[in-house]
N, C-alpha and C positions, 0 to 999 in steps of 0.2 A: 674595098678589098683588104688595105690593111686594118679596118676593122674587124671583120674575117678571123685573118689570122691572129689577132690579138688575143680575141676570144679563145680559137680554140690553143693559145699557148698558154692562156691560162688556165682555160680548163686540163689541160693534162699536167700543169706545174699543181691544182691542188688537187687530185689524183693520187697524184705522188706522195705529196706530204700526206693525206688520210690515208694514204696505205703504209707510208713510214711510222703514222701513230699506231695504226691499229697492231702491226709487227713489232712495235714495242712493246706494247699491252700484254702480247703472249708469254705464256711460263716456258721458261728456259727447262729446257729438258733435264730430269732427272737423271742421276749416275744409277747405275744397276746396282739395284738391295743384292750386299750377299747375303745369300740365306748359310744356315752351318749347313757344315758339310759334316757326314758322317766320318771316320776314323776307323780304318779295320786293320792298322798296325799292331794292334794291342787287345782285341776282341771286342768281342758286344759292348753295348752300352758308351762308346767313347768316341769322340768329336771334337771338329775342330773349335777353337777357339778364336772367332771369326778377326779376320786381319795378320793370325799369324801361323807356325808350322808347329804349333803345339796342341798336344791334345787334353780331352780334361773328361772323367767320370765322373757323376755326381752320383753318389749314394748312399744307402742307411737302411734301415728298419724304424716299424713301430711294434711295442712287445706290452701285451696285459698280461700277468700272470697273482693268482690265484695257492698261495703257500697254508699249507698246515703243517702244524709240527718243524717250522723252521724258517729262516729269513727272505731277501732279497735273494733272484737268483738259486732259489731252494737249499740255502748253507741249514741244513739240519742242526736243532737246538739242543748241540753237546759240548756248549762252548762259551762260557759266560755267564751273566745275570741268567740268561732265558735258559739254559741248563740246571737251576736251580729250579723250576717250574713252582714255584711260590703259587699259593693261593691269591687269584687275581691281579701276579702280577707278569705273567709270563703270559704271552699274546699264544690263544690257540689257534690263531691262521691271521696273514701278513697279505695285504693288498700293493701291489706294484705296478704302478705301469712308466717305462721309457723310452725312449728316443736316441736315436743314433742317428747323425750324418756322417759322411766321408764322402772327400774330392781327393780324387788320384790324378794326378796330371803330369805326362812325359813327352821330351821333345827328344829327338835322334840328334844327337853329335858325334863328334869325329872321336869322343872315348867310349859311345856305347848311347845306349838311353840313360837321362838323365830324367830322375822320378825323385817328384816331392807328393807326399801322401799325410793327408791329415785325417785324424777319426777325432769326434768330441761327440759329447749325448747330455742328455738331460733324464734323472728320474725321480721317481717321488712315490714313496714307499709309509704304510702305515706311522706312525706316529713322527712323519713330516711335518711341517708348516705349508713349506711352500714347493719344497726338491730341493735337488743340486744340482747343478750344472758341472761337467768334469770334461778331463781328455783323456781319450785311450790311445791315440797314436801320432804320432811328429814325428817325421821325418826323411831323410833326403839317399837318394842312393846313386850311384854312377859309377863305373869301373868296375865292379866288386867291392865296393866303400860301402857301408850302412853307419850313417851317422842319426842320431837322436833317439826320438822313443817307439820301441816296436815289441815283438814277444822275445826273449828271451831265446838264444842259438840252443840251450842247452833242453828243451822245450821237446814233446814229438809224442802226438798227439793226445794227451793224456784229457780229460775232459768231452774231447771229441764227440763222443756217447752216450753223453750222460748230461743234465743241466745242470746237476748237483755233486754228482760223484767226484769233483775231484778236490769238495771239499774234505774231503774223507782221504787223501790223500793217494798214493801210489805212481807218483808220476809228477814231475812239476809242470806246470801249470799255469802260469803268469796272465794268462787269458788275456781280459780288458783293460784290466790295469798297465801290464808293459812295464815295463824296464829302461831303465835308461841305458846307450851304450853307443860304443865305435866299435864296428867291423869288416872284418874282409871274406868276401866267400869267393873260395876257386873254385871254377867248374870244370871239375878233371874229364865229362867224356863221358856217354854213356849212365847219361843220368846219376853221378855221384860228383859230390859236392865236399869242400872242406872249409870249415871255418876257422879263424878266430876272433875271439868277442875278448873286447874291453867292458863291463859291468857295473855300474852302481853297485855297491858293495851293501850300501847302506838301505837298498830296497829286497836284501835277501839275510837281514840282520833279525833273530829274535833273540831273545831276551838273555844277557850275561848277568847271571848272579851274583852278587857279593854275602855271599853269606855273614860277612864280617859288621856287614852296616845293618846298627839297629833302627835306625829311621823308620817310622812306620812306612812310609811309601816303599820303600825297598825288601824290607819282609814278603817270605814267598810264600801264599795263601792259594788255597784250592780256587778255582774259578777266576784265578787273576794273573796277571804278568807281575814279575816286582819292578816297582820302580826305581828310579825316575822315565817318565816315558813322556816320549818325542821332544819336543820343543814349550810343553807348557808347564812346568815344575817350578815350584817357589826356591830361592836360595836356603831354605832350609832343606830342601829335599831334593838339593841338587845332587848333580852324578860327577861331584869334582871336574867339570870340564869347564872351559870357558863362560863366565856368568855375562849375560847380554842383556842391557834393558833399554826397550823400547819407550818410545816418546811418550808411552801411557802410563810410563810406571811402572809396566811388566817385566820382571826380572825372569830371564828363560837361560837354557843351558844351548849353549852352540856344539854341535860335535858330539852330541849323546842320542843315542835312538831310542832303545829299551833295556831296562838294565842299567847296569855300570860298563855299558861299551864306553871306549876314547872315542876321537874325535876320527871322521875318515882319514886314511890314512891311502891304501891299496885296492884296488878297484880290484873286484873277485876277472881270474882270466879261466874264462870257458874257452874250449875247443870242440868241436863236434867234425864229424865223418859222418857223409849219409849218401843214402842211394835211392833214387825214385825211379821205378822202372813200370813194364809191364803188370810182373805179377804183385809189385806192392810198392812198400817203402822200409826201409831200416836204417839204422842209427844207433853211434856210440858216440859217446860225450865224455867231457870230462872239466872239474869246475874248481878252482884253489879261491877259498874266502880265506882273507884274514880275521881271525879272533884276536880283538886290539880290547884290552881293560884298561880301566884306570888306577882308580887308585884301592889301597885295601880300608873299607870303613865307612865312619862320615868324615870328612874331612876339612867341609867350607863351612865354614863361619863369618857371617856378618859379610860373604861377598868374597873370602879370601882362604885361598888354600893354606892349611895349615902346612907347616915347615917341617915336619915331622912327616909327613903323607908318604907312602910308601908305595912306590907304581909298581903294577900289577905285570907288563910285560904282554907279549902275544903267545897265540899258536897260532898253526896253519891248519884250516879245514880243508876238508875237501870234497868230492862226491864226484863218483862216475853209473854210467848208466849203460842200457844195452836196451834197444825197441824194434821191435817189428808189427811193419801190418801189411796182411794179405788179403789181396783178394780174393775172395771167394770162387764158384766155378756155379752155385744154386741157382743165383739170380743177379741180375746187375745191381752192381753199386751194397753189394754182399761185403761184410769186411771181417777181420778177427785182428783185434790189437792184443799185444802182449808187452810188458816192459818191465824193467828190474829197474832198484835204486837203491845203492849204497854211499853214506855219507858219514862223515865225523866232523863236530859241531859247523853242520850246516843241514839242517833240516829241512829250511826252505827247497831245495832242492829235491826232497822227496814229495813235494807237495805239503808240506805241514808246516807252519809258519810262514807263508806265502803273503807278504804287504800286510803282514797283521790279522791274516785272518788266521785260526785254531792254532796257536803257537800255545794253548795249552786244552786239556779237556774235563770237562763236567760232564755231568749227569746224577741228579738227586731223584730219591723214590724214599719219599718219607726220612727217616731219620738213618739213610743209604746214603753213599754217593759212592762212583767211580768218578777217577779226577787223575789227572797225570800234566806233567809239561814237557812240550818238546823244545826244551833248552837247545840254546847253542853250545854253552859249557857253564859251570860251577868253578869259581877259585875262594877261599876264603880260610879257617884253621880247622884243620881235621881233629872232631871231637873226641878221638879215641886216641891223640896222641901229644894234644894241644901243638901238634905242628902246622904252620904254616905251607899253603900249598900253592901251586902255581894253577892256572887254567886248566881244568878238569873239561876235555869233549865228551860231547854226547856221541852215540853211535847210533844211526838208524839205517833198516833196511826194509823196505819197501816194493812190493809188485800191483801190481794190475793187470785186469785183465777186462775182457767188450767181444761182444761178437754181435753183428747188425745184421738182420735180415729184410729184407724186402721182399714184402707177401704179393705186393701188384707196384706197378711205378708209382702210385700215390700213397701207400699204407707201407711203412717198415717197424720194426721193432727192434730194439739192442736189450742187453743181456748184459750186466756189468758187474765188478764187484773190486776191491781193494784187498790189502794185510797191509798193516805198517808195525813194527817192531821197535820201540824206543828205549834204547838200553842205557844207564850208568856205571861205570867204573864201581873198584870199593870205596876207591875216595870219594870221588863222587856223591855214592850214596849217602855216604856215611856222612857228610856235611849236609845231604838232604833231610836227613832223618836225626838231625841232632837233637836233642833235649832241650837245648837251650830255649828262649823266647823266639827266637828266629826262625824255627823250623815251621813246618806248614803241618805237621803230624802232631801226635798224644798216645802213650799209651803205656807201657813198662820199661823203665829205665835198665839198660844196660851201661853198667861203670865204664870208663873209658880205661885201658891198661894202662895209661901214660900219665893218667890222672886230670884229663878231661874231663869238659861233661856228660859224655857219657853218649849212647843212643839209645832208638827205639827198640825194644824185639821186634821181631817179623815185618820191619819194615823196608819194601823194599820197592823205589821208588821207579820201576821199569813197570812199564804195560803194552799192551797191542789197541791198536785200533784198526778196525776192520768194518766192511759195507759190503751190501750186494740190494742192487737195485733193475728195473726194466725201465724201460722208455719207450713207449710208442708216439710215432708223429704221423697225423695222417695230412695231405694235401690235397681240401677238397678243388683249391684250383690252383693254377700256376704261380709262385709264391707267395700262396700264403698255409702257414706253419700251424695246425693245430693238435698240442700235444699234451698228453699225461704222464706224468712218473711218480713211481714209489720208490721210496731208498728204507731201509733198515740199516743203523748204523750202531756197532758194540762198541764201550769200553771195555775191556779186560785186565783189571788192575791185578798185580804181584804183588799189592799189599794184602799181611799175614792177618793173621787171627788176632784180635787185639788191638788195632792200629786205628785211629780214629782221627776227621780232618778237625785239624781247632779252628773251634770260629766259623766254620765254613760260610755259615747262611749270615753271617750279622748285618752284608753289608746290601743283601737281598730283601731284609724284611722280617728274618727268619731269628728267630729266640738264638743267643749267642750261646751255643752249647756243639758238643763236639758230633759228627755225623760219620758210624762205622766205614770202615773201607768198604769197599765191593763190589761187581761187577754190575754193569746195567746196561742195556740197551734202550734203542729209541724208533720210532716210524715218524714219515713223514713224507709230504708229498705236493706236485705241484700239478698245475694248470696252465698252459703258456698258448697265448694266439702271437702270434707274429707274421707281420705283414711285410713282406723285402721288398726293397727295388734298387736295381745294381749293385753287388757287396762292393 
């Protein structure tokens, strides 16, 4: 009997222990995968970012486009070397294709939504290597605060229409490029809004001349800005500002842009008032650039400002605007933009000298050219009186205009067109069109009364430029973009009978001889597929 139970106490003691092994054996149960969760605080496309209460949009495009008669982005070729259209050496159509990312992401706090948004792209454009890679947009917002880089407040919808028109100006513009800034926008109620913006001064800066300085970099020549420009200038053709040299040996100027600007100084203060309603949107702004010079002349030698150097002083620019766009009643997604721009030296603000792009213009047709620059301002000595003068502004005024229609929800078309007006003072002119080696003209001396050297006749350095262009985009399926445009774009130069550019083509390819003033127009056009997903 106690054999018996021996037995069966041992068979249930190893019982036991094989079922304590095999229950060890087993997989410990998995935690529950979160999957994301979708995000409808903020609309389509945006979700959580799993483990916490913040949300994140991923998105971008891809864009092939297809140019004749002009650049990257369809910039029409009235503005530079490819303005001179040299035999062989001016591209009759431009291949591009790029890329765009952006991640928007915002979490709800106790001052509002708190949003950091980044845009970066990559393109690669005919006579590339490899691309570029760049950034269009950084930055953070919460309360009403906008800090870092975004479009410009002073901004409203100019380009909107067009893929190329707003290199032709009528409206500023800042597009992908952006702005650097700090600002605050009040929402007053009823879809109107008030800003103000603190600005990079120095990304809305074209070219201050010195007429004074003989340096060849600084002579103002048809088809060119005068130098020194940006940060790559040798100490001989520096812009008197701080001389900097890097560990390579490169001697560059600190605090000079293009021209003989000083160093930043005053961050440009925009203000805008706007209204987004129902039946559209409008907008008045208003923009104060400081015009900072340097010095009068050349002035650095071997590294060191001479002791004699005579500073040039400021003025204050400025530019205000007025915009409207309406919806239509035709068809949905119908529009009609219109806007004005008046400035003194600050052109970028009309669209013209915009991050470097047509701060001046060309156009050659054989031994022709129309050619103008849209300065910021002229200081140097008035040839007609040998006096010395302070900062001469430019004055320009500028409209546009767009109307879009929508033939079916997949096919629309716009209708677009510019005027821009670039005007000089007398002084002004009269140091544009001096006699001397400096001036950018040739042609019949007039004596100076003061016993100057004298100017040009019939030279007179104000023109217009002006565009009118279509666009159609059709969408054969849910975004993706495929579209056509033509632009025509005029120079219309105020230079007189007799007026001729010196040197124009030398630095083109072109026999070093003088090319009559006069007006010219140009065509051009592009091809754009692009592919979206979430802007």
């Amino acid at each position: 009997m106690k054999m018996v139970k021996s037995l069966l106490l041992g068979s249930a003691a190893g019982l036991v222990a094989v079922a304590g092994a095999q229950a060890a054996d087993l997989p410990v149960k998995a935690k529950p995968v979160e999957y994301v969760r979708i995000c409808s605080l903020y609309g389509e496309g945006f979700f959580y970012i799993p483990g916490t209460d913040t949300c994140i949009k991923i998105g971008g495009w891809v864009r092939a486009e297809y140019i004749f008669g002009g650049g990257g982005s369809h910039s029409p070729f009235v503005s530079g070397p490819a303005g001179f259209d040299t035999e062989g050496g001016s591209a009759d159509s431009v291949f591009r294709a790029r890329t765009v990312l952006s991640a928007d992401v915002r979490t709800q706090t106790e001052y509002g939504t708190l949003r950091s948004y980044a845009r970066f792209g990559f393109d690669h454009t005919t006579n590339q290597l490899i691309g570029t890679v760049y950034a269009e947009r950084a930055f953070i917002q919460l309360a009403g605060f906008t800090f870092g880089k975004t479009q410009s407040y002073f901004d409203f919808f100019a380009g909107v229409f067009s893929y190329g028109g707003s290199y032709a100006g009528g409206g500023s513009a800042t597009g992908a490029a952006g702005t650097l800034l700090a600002a605050y926008t009040a929402q007053l109620g009823n879809g109107i809004s008030a800003t103000i913006s603190l600005e990079d001064a120095t990304q809305r800066r074209n070219a201050l001349w010195d007429q004074t300085d003989a340096a060849s970099s600084a002579v103002l020549r048809a088809g060119a800005l005068p130098g020194p420009l940006g940060m790559s200038v040798s100490a001989a053709t520096a812009c008197n500002a701080t001389l900097i040299t890097n560990e390579a040996g490169v001697t560059a100027v600190g605090g000079c842009a293009t021209g003989d600007y000083a160093a930043h100084s005053v961050p440009d203060i925009v203000a805008a008032l706007r209204v987004d309603q129902a039946w559209g949107s409008a907008q008045i702004a208003g923009a104060i650039h400081q015009v900072n010079g340097n010095f009068y002349g050349s002035n650095v030698t071997n590294g060191a400002l001479s002791a004699t150097a005579a500073p040039v002083g400021d003025e204050w620019g400025f530019a205000i605007m007025g915009g409207l766009v309406f919806n239509l009643p035709f068809a949905k997604g119908d529009r009609l933009w219109l806007e004005a721009t008046y400035s003194e030296g600050a052109p970028s603000y009309n669209g013209l000298a915009l991050n470097g792009l047509y701060s001046f213009h060309n156009r050659r047709d054989g031994g022709f050219m129309a050619a103008g620059h849209a300065l910021d301002g002229i200081f140097g000595t008035d040839p007609r009186t040998g006096i010395r003068t302070g900062i001469q502004l430019t004055e320009v005024f500028s409209i546009g205009a767009a109307i879009e229609h929508y033939w079916t929800p997949a096919l629309r078309t716009s209708l677009f067109g510019s005027w821009n007006s670039i005007e000089y003072n007398d002084t002004a002119s009269a140091m544009y069109c001096t006699a001397g080696a400096n001036g950018p003209v040739t042609g019949t001396l007039v004596a100076g009364a003061g016993g100057g050297a004298g100017t040009i006749a019939n030279c007179n350095p104000d023109y217009k430029v002006w565009a009118i262009g279509t666009r159609t985009i059709w969408n054969p399926v849910r975004n993706l973009d495929v579209g056509l445009e033509l632009m025509y774009t005029k120079i219309d130069s105020d230079m007189g009978a007799g007026v001729f550019w010196k040197n124009a083509g030398s630095a083109q390819g072109l026999a070093a001889v003088p090319l009559a003033a006069s007006d010219e127009g140009h065509f051009s056009g592009v091809i754009r597929l692009q592919r979206n997903f979430w802007p």
